[in-house]
TIMI-2910 file (N, C-alpha, C, CB; in pm, 1 decimal, decimal comma, always signed):
<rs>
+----------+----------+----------+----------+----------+----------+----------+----------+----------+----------+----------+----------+------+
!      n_x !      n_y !      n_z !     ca_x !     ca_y !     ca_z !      c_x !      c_y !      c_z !     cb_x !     cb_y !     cb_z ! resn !
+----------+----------+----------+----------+----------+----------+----------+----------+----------+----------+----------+----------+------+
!  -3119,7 ! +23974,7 ! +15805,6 !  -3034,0 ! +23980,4 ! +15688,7 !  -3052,5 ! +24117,7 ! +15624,5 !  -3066,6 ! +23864,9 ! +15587,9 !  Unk !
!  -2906,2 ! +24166,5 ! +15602,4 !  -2946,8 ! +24282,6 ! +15515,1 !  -2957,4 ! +24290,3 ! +15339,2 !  -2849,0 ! +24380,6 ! +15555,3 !  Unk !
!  -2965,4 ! +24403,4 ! +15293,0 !  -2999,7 ! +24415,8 ! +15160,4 !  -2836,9 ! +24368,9 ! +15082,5 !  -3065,3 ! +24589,6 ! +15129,7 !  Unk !
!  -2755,3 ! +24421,0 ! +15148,4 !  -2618,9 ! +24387,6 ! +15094,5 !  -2599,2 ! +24222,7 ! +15085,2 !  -2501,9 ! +24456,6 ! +15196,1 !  Unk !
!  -2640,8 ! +24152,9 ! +15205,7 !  -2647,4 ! +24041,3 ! +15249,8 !  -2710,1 ! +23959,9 ! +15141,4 !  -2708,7 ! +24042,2 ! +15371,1 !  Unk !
!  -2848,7 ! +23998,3 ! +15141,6 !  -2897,9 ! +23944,0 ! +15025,1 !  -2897,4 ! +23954,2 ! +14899,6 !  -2972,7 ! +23944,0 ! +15029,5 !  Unk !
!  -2807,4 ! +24076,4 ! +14814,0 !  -2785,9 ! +24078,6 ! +14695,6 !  -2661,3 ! +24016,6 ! +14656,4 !  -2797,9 ! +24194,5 ! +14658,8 !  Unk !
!  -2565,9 ! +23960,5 ! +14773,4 !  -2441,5 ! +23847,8 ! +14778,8 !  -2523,4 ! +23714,4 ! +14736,5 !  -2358,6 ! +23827,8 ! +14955,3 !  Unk !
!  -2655,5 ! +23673,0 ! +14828,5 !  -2705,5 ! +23531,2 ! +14813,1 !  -2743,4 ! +23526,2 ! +14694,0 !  -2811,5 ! +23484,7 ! +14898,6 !  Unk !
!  -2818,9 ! +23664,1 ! +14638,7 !  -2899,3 ! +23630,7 ! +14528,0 !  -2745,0 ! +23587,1 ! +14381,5 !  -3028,8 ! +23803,3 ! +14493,9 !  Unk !
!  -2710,0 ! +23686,4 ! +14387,2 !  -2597,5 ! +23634,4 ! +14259,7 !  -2514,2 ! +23501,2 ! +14323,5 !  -2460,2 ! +23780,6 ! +14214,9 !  Unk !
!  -2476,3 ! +23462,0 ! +14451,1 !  -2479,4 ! +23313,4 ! +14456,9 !  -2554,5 ! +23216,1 ! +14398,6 !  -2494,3 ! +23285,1 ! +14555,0 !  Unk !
!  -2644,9 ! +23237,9 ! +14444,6 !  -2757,9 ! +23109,1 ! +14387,7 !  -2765,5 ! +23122,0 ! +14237,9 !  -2934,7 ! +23125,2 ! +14450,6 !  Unk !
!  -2777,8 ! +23239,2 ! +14182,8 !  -2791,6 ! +23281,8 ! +13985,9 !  -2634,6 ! +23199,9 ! +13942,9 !  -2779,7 ! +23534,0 ! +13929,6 !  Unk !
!  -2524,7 ! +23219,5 ! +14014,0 !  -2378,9 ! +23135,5 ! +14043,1 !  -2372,3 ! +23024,8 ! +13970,8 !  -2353,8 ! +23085,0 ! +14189,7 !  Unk !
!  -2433,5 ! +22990,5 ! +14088,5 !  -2455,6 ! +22804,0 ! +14105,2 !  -2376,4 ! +22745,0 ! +14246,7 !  -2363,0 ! +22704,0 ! +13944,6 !  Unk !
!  -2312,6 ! +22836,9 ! +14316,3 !  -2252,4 ! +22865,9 ! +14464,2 !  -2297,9 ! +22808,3 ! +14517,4 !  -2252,3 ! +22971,5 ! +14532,0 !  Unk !
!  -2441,2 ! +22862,2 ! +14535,3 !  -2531,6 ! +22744,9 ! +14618,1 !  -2642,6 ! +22744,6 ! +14520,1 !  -2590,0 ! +22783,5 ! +14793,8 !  Unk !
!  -2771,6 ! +22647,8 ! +14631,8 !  -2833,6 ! +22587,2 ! +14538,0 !  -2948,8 ! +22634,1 ! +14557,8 !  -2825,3 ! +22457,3 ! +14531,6 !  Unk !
!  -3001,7 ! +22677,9 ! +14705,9 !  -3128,6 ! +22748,1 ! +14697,3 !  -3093,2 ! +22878,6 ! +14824,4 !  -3278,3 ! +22625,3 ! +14734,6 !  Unk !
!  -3192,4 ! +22933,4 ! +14798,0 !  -3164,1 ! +23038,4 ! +14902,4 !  -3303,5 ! +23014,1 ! +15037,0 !  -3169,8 ! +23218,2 ! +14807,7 !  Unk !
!  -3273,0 ! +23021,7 ! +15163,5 !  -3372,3 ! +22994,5 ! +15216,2 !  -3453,1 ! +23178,1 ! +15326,7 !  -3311,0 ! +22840,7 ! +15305,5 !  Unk !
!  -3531,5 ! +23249,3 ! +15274,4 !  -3579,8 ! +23372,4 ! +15314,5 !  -3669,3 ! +23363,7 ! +15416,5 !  -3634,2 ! +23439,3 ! +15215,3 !  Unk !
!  -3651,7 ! +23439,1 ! +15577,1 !  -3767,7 ! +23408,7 ! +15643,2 !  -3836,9 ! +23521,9 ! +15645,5 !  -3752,2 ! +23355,2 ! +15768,3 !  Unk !
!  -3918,4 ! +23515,7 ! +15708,8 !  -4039,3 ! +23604,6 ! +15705,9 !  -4008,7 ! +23716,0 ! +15708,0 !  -4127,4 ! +23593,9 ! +15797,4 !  Unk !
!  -3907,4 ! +23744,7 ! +15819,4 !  -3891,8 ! +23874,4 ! +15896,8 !  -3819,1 ! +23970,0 ! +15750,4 !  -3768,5 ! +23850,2 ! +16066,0 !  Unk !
!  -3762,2 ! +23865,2 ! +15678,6 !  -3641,6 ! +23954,6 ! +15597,2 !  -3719,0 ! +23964,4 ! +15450,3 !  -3459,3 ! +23860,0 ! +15583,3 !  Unk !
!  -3845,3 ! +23937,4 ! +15464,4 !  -3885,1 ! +23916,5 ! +15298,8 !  -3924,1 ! +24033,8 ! +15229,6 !  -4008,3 ! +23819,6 ! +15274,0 !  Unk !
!  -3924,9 ! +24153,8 ! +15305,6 !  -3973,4 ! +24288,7 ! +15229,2 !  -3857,9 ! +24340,3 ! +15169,3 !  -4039,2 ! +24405,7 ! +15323,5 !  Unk !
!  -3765,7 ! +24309,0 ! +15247,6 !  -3599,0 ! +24320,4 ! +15184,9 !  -3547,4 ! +24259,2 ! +15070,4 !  -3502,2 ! +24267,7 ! +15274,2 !  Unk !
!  -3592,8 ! +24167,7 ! +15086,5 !  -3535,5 ! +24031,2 ! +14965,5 !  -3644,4 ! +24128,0 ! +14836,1 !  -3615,1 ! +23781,3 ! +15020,9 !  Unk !
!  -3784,9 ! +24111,6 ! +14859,9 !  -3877,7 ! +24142,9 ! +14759,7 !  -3834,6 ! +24265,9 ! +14693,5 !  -4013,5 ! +24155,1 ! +14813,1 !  Unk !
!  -3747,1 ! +24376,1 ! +14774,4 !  -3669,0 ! +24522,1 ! +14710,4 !  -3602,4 ! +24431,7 ! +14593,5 !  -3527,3 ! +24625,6 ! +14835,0 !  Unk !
!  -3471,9 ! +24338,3 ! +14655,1 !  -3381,2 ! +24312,4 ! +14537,9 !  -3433,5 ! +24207,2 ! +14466,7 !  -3240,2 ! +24281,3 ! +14573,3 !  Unk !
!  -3525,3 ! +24146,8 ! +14459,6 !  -3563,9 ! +24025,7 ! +14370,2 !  -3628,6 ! +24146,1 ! +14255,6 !  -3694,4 ! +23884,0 ! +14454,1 !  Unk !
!  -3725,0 ! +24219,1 ! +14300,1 !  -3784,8 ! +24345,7 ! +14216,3 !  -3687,5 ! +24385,6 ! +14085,2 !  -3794,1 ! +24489,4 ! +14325,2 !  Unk !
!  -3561,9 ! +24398,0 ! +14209,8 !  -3495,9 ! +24471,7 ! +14119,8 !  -3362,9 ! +24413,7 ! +13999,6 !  -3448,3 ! +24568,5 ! +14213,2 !  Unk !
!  -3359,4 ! +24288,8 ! +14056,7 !  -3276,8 ! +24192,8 ! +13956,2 !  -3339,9 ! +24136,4 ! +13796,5 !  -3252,2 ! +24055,0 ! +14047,9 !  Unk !
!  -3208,2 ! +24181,9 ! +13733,5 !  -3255,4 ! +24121,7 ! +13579,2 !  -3300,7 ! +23979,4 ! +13528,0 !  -3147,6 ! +24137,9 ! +13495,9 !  Unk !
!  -3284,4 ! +23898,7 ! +13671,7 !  -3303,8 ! +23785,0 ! +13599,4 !  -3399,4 ! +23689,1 ! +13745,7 !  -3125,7 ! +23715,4 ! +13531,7 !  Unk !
!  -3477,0 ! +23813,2 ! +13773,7 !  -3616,4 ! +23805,8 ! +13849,5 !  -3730,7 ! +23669,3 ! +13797,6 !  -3696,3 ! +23968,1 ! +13814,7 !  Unk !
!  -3723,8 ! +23641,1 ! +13721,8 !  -3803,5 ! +23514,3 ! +13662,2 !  -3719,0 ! +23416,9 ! +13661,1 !  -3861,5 ! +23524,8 ! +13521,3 !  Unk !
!  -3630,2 ! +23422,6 ! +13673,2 !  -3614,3 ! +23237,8 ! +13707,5 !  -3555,5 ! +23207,8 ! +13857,6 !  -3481,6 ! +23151,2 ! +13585,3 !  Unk !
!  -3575,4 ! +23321,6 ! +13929,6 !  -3544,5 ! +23284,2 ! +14087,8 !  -3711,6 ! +23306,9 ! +14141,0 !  -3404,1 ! +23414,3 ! +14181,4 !  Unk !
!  -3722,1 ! +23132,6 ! +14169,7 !  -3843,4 ! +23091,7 ! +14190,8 !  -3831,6 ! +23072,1 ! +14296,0 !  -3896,1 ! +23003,2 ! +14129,2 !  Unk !
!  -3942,5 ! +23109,6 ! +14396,0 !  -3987,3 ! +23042,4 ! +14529,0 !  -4124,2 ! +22918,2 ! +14573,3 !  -4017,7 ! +23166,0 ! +14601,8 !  Unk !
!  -4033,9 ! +22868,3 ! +14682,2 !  -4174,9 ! +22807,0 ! +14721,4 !  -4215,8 ! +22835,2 ! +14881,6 !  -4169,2 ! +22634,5 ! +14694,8 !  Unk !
!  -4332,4 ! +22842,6 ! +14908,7 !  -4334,9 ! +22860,0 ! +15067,6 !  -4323,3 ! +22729,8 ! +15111,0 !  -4467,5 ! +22928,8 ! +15133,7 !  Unk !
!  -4288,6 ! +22771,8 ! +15240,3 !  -4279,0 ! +22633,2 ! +15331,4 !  -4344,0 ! +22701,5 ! +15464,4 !  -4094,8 ! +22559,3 ! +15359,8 !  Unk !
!  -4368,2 ! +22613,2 ! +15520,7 !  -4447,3 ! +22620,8 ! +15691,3 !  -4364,4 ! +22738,6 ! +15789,8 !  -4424,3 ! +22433,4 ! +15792,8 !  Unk !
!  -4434,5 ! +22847,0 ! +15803,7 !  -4381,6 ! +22954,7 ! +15902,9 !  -4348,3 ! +23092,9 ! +15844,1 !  -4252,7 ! +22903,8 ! +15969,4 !  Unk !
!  -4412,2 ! +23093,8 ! +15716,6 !  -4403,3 ! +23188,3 ! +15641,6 !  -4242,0 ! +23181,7 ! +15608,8 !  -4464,5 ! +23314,4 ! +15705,8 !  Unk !
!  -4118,4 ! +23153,9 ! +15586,2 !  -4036,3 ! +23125,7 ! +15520,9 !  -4065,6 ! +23058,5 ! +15356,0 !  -3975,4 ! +23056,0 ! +15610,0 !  Unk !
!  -3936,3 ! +23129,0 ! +15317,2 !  -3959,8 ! +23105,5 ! +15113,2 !  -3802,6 ! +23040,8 ! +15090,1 !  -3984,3 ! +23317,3 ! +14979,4 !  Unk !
!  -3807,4 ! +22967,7 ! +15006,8 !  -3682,7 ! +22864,3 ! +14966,3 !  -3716,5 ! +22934,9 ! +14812,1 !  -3703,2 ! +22647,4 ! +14995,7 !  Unk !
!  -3591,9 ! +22952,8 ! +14769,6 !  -3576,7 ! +23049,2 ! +14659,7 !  -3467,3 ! +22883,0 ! +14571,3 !  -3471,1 ! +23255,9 ! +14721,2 !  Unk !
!  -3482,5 ! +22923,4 ! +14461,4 !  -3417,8 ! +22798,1 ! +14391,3 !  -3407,9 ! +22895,4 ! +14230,9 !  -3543,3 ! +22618,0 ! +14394,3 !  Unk !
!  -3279,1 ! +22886,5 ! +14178,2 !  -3277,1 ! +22935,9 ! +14050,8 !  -3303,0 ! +22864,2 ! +13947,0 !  -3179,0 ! +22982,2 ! +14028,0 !  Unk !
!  -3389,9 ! +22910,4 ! +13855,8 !  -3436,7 ! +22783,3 ! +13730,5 !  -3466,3 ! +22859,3 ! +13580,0 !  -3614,3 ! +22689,3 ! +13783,4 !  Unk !
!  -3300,1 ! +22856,3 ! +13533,8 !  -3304,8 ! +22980,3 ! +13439,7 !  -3436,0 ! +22941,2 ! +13300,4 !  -3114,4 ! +23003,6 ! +13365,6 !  Unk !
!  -3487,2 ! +22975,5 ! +13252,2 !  -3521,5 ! +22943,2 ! +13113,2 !  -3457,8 ! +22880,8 ! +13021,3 !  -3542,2 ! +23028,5 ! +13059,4 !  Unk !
!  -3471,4 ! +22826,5 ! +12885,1 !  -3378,8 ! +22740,9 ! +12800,3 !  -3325,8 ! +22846,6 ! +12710,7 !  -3451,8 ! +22612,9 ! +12717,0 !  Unk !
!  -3384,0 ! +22957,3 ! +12686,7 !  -3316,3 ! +23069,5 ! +12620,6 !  -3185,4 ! +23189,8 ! +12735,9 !  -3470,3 ! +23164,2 ! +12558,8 !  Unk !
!  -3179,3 ! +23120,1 ! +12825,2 !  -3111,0 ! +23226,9 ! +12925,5 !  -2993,5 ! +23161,7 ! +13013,0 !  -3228,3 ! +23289,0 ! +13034,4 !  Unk !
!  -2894,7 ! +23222,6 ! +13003,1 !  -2753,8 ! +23211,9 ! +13032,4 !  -2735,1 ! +23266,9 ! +13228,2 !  -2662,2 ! +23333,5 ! +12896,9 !  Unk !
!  -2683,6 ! +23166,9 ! +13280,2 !  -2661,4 ! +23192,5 ! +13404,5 !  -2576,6 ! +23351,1 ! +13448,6 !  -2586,4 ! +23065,6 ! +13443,3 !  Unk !
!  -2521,9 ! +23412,9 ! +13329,6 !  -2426,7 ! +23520,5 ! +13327,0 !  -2540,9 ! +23642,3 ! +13248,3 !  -2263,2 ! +23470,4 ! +13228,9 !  Unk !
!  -2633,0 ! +23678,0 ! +13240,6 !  -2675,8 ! +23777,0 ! +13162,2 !  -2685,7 ! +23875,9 ! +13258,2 !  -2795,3 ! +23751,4 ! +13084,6 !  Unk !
+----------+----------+----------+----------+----------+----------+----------+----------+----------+----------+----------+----------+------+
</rs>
C-alpha cells in the first residue's frame, strides 16, 4: 500500500466510510509517516493482532468533531 493509498483509508475511516482500517506489517512505516502526520492522530487507535498486522478503528473524543 502506498502513502497516497493510505491517506484515502485514513480520512475514510475519520469518514465513517468504513469502520476500521486493517495495516500489515510490511506497510506500517508508511502508515506511521501519515498517522504522525494527521490532525486527528489520537483518536485513530490501534490494536495488534497475530502476525504483526494493526486494525486501526477511529474513536474520536467527546470534545471532537469527525470534520476538524
Amino acid at each position: 500500500m502506498g502513502k497516497e493509498e493510505i491517506e484515502k483509508q485514513l480520512d475514510a475511516l475519520i469518514s465513517g466510510e468504513i469502520e476500521e482500517l486493517t495495516i500489515h506489517k510490511e506497510d506500517f512505516l508508511i502508515f506511521r509517516e501519515c498517522w504522525i502526520k494527521h490532525p486527528q492522530k489520537k483518536a485513530i487507535v490501534g490494536y495488534a493482532k497475530r502476525g504483526g498486522d494493526v486494525e486501526y478503528h477511529f474513536q474520536p473524543h467527546e470534545n471532537e468533531s469527525k470534520l476538524e
